[in-house]
C-alpha positions as CSV (number, residue, x, y, z in Angstrom):
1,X,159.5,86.5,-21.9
2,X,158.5,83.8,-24.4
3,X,158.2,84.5,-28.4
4,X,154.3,85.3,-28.4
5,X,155.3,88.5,-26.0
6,X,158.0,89.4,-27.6
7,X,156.2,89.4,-31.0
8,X,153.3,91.4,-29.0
9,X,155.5,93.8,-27.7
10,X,157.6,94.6,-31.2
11,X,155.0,94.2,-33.7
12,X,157.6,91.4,-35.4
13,X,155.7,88.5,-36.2
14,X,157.0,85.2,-34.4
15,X,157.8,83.8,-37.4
16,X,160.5,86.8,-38.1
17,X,161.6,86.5,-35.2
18,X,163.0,82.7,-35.4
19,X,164.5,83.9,-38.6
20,X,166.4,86.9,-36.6
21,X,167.8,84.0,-34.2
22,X,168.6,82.0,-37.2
23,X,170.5,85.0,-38.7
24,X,172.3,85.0,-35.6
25,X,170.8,89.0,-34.6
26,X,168.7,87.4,-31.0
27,X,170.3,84.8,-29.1
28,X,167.3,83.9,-26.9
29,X,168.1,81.0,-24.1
30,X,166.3,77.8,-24.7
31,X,164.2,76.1,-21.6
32,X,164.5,72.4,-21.3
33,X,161.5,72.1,-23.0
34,X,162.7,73.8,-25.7
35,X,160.9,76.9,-25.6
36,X,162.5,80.2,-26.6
37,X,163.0,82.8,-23.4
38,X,163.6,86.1,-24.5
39,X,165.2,89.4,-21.8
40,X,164.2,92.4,-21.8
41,X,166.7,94.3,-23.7
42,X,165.7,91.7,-27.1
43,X,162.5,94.0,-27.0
44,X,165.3,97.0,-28.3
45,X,167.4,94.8,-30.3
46,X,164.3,94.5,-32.5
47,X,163.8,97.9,-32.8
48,X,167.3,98.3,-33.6
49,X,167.1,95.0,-36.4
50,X,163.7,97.1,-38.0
51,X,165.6,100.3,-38.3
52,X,168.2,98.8,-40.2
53,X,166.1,96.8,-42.5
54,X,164.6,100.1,-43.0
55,X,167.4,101.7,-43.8
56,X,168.3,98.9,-46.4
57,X,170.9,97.0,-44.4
58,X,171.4,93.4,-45.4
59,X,171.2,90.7,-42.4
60,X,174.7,89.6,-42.7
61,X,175.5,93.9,-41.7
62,X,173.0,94.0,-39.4
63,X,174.6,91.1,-37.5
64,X,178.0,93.0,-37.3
65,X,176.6,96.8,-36.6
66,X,174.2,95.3,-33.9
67,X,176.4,95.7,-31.1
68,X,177.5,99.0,-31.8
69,X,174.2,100.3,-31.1
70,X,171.8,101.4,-28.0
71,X,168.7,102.9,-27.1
72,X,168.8,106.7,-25.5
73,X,165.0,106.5,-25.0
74,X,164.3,107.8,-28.6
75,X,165.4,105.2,-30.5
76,X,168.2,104.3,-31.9
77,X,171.8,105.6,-31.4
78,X,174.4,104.1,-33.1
79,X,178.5,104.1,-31.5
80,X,181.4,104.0,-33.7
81,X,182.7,100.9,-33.3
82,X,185.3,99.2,-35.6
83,X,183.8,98.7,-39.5
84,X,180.9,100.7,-39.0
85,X,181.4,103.7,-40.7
86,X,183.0,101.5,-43.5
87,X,180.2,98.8,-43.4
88,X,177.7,101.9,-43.8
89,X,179.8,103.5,-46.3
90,X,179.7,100.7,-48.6
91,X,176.0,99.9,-47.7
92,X,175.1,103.4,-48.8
93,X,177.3,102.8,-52.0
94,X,175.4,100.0,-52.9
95,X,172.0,101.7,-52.2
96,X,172.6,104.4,-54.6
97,X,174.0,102.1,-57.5
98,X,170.8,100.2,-57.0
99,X,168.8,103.7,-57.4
100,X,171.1,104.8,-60.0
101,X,170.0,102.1,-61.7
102,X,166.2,102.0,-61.3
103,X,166.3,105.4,-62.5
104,X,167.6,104.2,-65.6
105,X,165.1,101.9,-66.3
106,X,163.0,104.5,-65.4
107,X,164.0,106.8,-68.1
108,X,164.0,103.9,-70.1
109,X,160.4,103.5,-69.5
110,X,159.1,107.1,-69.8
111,X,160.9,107.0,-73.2
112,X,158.6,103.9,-74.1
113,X,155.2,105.4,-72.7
114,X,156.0,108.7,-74.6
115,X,156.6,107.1,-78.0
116,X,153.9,104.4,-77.9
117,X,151.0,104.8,-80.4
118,X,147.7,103.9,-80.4
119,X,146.0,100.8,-82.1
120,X,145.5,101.8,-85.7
């Protein structure tokens, strides 16, 4: 299938798409004319590339856990493979330093809207 029915099928724009193969996460072959052919099971390795984003994962992860996952019918399943649980570990790591500290600026900020006073 060529780009345009991929990005139907997926809901991915065309333009993310060439950025997934630039990441390395599709591998579509190219036609002698240069046009992008895309299999069937690239329709699932988007899914798989959107659930990960979702779930935070940087590119550069995405690229190494993409293999150790499939589709049961319902979505995603991932299969311990070597570094995943470690790559996921320090993923989720990172995550919560990040919302550790967004909360702090948070705080930060609720301290500033409770002590503000009005124009005299």
């Amino acid at each position: 299938m060529r780009i345009g029915e991929l990005a139907r099928r997926t809901g991915v724009s065309r333009r993310l798409l060439r950025y997934y193969e630039e990441q390395g996460l599709l591998r579509p072959v190219r036609l002698p004319n240069g046009y992008r052919e895309y299999a069937e099971p690239d329709v699932a390795a988007v899914r798989h590339i959107r659930t990960m984003l979702a779930a935070g994962l940087p590119t550069t992860v995405i690229a190494l856990l993409l293999p150790c996952v499939h589709d049961d019918g319902d979505g995603m399943v991932p299969t311990a493979c070597p570094g995943m649980v470690s790559n996921l570990r320090r993923e989720r790591e990172r995550i919560a330093g990040t919302i550790e500290r967004l909360q702090t600026s948070q705080r930060a900020l609720d301290t500033m809207l409770a002590t503000v006073r009005p124009p005299a």
